[in-house]
N, C-alpha and C positions, 0 to 999 in steps of 0.2 A: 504494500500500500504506500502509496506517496501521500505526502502532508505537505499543503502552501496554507500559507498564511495570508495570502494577497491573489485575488482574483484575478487580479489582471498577467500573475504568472503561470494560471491556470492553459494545458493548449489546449489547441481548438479541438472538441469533440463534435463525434458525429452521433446526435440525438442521445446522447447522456441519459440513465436513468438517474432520478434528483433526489433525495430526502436531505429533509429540513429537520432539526432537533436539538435541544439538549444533550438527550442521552444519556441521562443522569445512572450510573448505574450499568448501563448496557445490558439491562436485563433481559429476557426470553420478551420480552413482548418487543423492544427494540430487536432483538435477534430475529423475530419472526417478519419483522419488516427489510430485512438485509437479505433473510435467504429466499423472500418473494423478488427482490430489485436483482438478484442472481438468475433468477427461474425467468424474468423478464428477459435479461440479456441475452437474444437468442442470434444475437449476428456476432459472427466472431471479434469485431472492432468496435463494437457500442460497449461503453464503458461504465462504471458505475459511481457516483460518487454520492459522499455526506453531507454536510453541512451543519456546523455545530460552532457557538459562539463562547467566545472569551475573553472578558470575562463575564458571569453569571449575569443574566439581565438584573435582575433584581439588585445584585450588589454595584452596577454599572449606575443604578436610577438611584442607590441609597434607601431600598426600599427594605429594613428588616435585615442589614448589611451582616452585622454578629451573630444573627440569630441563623442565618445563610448555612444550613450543612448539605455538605454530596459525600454520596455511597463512593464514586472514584476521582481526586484530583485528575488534572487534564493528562497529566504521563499517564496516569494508567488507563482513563478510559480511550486514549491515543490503543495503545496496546489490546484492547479489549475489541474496539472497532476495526484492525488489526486482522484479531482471528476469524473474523467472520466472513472475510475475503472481500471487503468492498475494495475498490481499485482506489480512489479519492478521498482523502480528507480533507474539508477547504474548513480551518479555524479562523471565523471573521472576529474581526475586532467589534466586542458591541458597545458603542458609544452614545450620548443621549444625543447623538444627532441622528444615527443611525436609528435611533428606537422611534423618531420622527415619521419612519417611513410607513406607510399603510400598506396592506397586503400586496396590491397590485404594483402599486412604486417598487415593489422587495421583487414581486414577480416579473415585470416587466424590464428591471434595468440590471437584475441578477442573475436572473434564471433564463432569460429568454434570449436581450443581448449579449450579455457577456457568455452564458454556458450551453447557449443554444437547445436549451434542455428537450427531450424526445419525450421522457415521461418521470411526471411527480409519485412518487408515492407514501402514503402519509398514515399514521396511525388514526382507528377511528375517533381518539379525544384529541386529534391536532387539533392546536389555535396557534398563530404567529404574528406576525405585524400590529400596528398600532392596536391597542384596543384588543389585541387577541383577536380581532375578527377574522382573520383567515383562517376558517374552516372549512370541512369537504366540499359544500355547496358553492363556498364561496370560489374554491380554486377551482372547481367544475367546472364554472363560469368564462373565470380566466383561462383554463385551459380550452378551451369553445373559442374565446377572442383571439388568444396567441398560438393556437395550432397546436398545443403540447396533451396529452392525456392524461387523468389523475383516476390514481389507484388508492383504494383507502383499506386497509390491511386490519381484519375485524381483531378484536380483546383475544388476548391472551390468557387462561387462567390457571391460577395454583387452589387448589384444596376452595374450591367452589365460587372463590372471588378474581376478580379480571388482576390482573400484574400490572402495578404499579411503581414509579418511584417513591410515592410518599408510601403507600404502603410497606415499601421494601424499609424504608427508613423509620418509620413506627416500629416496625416488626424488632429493628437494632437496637433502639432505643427501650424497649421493652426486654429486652435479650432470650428473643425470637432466634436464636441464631440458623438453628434450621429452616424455619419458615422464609427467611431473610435468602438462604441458599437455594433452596427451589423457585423462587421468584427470580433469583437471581442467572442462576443456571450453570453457580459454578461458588464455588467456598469465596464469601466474605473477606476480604485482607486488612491488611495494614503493613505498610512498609517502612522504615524507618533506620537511622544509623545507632549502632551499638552504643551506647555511653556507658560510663563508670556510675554503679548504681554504691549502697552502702555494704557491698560483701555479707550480707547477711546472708541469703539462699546458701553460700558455700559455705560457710558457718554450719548449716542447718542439714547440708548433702544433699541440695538440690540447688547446685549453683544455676542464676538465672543471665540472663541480657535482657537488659534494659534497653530499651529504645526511647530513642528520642520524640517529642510527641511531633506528628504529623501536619501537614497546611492546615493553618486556623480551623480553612472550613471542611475539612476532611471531618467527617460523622463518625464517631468511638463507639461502638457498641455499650452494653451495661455493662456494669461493672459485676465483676465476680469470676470464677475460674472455668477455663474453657478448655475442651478437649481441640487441638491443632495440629499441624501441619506446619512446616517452618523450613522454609529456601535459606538454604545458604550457600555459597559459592557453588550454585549452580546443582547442588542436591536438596531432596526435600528428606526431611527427617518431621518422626512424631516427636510431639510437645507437648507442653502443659503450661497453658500461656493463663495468667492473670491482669484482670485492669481494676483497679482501684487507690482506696488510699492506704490501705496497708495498717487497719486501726489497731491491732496486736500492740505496732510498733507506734503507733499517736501520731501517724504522718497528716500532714494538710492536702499535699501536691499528688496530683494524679498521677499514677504509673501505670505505662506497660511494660510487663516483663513476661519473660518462655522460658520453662528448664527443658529443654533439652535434651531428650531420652540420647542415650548410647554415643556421646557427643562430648568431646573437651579439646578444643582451638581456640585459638586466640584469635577472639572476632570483635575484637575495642574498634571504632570505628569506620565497622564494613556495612553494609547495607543487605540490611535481613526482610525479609517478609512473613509475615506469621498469618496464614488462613487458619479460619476460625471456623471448627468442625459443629461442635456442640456444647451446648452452656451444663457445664457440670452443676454447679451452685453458687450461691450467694456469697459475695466476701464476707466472712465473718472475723469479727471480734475476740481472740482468744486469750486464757487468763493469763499463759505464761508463754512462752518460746517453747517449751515442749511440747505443750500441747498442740501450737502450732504444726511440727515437727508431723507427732504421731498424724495429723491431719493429710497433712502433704502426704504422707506414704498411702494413706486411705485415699487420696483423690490418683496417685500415678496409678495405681491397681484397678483402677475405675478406668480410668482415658485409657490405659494400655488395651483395656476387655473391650472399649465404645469405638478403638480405632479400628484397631483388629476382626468386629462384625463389622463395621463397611467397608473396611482393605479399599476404598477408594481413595484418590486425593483428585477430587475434580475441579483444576484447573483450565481446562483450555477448551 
């Protein structure tokens, strides 16, 4: 897949199929829209591209700027949009002059001049341009005036409701971690650089990595211990990743940290990934450091049985 940043160094295609999006997540109902703009491209030189903006509209207009969380910063969902085989990424810049334009202004001088587009294809809760009013009917319309065809690609669902980003993101927020993964259609992450935590884990015979926390608006899952999954130099190993404040110890500052099954390198400032399989339990509160202790060897015993029945690591 190639990635511009700038339309204008996009080449000339012949009838391009087009989608427009966020893509927050790149979940199965995005996925279901990429492997339709594929089944579309039936000439062997008609191309396929994206379209996806940054930064977040919302945080571009100052609307709810702090409160702003995404399932994947822009590398990752780059990488995610990636596996799905679309040929195009075009990442515009969105600005509040840009946010100016009304659907047809977006259609007409983006999609039709510059990318000559052959056919739109759109999720059936798309809105876009000014006011959100560019919806199916409305591109219908457009696509009638400017020659192009619009394809509207029905709901996706998980466990009896349509696949969402804000649901995917409630579900994290909740510590849904599963539910979070099937909407998703692939393990939850977080990626981050090792840092120097307080040596306690190796103190206790579960030395941990700490990670450094993630872009502001990168979305943390709940807090409490998770069965995982954990890339590092290019292998994946089982884990036992924890997010919290670590109350045993009276910490204030949120942590993430992973022990590491079967695992001792020196990984201080490497870049880890930790997918997050399943929510073991609650952080909790405990009286002393032992108990702590005895605890941890009661959760490795559990994540080792909970990896081990799905032996998947569904990344890609």
């Amino acid at each position: 897949m190639q990635v511009f940043y700038n339309i204008e160094q996009m080449p000339t295609l012949k009838n391009p199929i087009v989608t427009v999006g966020i893509f927050d997540g790149v979940h199965c109902g995005h996925q279901e829209i990429f492997r339709q703009m594929k089944t579309l491209a039936t000439e062997p030189e008609q191309k396929t591209i994206a379209i996806t903006f940054e930064p977040h509209p919302r945080i571009a207009l100052g609307h709810n700027g702090e409160d702003v969380k995404f399932i994947n910063v822009l590398e990752k969902k780059t990488e995610r949009i990636a596996l799905s085989g679309i040929d195009y990424l075009l990442i515009l810049d969105f600005t509040q002059e840009f946010a100016t334009l009304s659907p047809e202004d977006f259609v007409r001088e983006y999609l039709c001049r510059k990318l000559r587009i052959g056919t739109l294809v759109i999720g059936y809760d798309h809105h876009f341009g000014k006011g959100r009013s560019g919806d199916y009917q409305a591109m219908e319309q457009m696509g009638n005036k400017y020659g192009f065809s619009v394809v509207e690609v029905g709901e996706v669902c998980c466990e009896g409701e349509a696949v969402s980003s804000t649901r995917i993101r409630e579900a994290l927020k909740n510590g849904r971690i599963e539910l979070a993964n099937k909407c998703l259609g692939y393990n939850y992450s977080i990626t981050g650089t090792v840092i120097h935590g307080n040596m306690l884990g190796r103190k206790l015979g579960f030395p941990t990595a700490n990670i450094a926390m993630p872009d502001r608006y990168k979305i943390i899952t709940a807090n409490g211990v998770y069965a995982c999954h954990v890339l590092v130099n290019g292998t994946w190993y089982a884990g036992m990743g924890n997010i919290g404040f670590r109350p045993t110890l009276e910490k204030s500052e949120l942590t993430i940290e992973v022990h590491i099954f079967n695992f001792n390198e020196y990984i201080y400032g490497k870049t880890i990934t930790i997918a997050f399989v399943q929510r073991i339990r609650d952080e909790v509160k405990f009286s002393d450091l032992e108990e702590l202790k005895v605890q941890l060897v009661r959760d490795k015993v559990v994540i080792q049985s909970r990896l081990n029945e799905k032996n998947i690591i569904n990344i890609k």
